[in-house]
C-alpha positions, 0 to 999 in steps of 0.5 A: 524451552519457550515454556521457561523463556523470562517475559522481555522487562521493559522498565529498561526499554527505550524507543527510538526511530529504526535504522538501517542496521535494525533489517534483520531483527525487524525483518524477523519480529514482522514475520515471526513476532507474536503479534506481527501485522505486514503490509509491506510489498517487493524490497520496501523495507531496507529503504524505509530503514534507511531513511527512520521511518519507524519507531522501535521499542528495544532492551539490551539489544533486543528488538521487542516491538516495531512499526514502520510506515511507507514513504510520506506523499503531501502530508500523508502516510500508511502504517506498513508494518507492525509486530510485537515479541513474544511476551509483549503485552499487546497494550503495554507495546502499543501505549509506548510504540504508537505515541513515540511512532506518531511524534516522529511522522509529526516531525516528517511534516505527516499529517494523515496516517492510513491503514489498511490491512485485513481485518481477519489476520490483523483482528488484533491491531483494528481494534487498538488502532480506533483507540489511538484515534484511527476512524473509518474513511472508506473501503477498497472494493474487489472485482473479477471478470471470468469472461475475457471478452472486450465490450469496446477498444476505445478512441482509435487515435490513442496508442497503447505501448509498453512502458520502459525504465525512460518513461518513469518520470512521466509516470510519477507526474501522471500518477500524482495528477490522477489520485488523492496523496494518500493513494500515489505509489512512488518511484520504489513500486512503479520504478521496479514495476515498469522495468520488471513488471509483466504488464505497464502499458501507457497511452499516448495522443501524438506521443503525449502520456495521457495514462498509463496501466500496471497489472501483475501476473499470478498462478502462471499468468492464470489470474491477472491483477489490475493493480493501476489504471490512471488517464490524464484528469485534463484528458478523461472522457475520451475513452483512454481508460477504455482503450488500457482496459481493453489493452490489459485484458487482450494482454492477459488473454494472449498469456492465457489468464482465465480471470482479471481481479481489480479494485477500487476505493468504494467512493469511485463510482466512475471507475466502477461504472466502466469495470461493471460495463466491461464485465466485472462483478464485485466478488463481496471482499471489502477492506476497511481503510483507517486514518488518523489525523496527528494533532501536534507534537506536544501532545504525541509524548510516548507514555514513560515507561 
């Protein structure tokens, strides 16, 4: 019975970077975990494995804390993933895992890690994040629109088409052009997304990509969620955005959704001028975005243990 389970002894624990052959304890400890944080989306993880983007803390083969962190873009990186077993003291975990877990990014060449999950399932884990240096940067507003209607289709000279696994490419350069690194999505969520997602629409002028947009469908194409909207930085102000939110909103209507959900980093006052003109309200959800800056690997030393 769990009552008479012995506390894990972590005088002959050790941390290490994840692997490959760690996808089933690590898939268990974040879901299962009696402290477990999971941001992860699609099949992130086995890849993020591979590749040791993580550190564990483990004893005679047992798994007993883990954090992964997504692929790194220009120096930046977001924590995907935390759990701590049973019987793991939250601090004790946290001074050995997070140290060992920030030398290893140093050594990727990571400069800012980002974290963003929800404050009331991950009370727990805010708060020893602001210990480990994380601070307050921005927050992600929510928006919805009930009424489907379309205020204006854009520039008439732009045309709107489904995008195909050849376009993926195209849309990597454009998406890193148009957002900050920390906010780009690599080839793992928009390769996937362009061949099997519902909805990615790009924009072209005389067959140039000028932006794209990926939203993903809900509740049997009820709800529709604007996960991307992107225009060329050299070619805003010719309203392409106009045209892809008209484009995914006339889209979601054919498949009978009754409410788009978007949202957006609190700083974009741009993007939430044309969302509240086309009929999107906030709905008063925020999430609050933590980052951390790594100073040097001497000082990123895991307390010994």
């Amino acid at each position: 019975m769990w009552l008479f389970r012995k506390s894990p002894n972590l005088n002959s624990a050790r941390t290490r970077p994840v692997c490959g052959d760690d996808l089933t304890k690590v898939s268990r400890l974040l879901r299962d975990g009696g402290r477990h944080y999971y941001g992860l989306t699609g099949d992130e993880l086995p890849s993020l494995l591979e590749a040791g983007l993580g550190a564990a803390l483990s004893a005679d083969e047992e798994l007993l804390a883990v954090a992964v962190v997504g692929c790194p873009v220009d120096e930046t990186c977001w924590l995907r993933g935390v759990a701590l077993a049973d019987g793991i003291d939250l601090r004790t975990g946290l001074d050995i895992l997070i140290p060992t877990l920030h030398a290893q990014l140093v050594d990727h060449g990571v400069r800012d890690v980002y974290y963003a999950g929800d404050e009331a399932v991950d009370a727990w884990l805010v708060p020893a994040l602001n210990d480990y240096g994380y601070v307050f940067t921005t927050e992600v507003i929510v928006y919805e629109k009930h009424d489907l209607s379309i205020p204006d289709f854009g520039n008439p000279d732009v045309h709107v088409r489904s995008g195909t696994s050849v376009d993926i490419a195209d849309v990597l350069r454009l998406d890193r052009a148009c957002f900050e690194p920390q906010w780009t999505k690599d080839d793992t969520v928009l390769g996937p997304a362009i061949i099997q997602g519902p909805l990615f629409l790009l924009a072209e002028i005389d067959t140039v990509m000028v932006g794209y947009a990926y939203a993903t469908s809900h509740f049997g194409g009820r709800l529709i969620h604007l996960v991307r909207i992107a225009v060329d930085p050299s070619q805003q102000g010719r309203r392409i955005g106009v045209g892809l939110l008209a484009a995914v909103i006339a889209s979601g209507t054919s498949q009978g959704a009754t409410i788009i959900t978007l949202n957006t980093q609190a700083y974009n006052t741009h993007a939430q001028r044309l969302y509240r003109w086309f009929g999107f309200t906030p709905t008063g959800e925020r999430q609050r975005v933590l980052c951390h800056r790594l100073s040097s690997p001497h000082r990123q030393t895991a307390k010994q243990i």
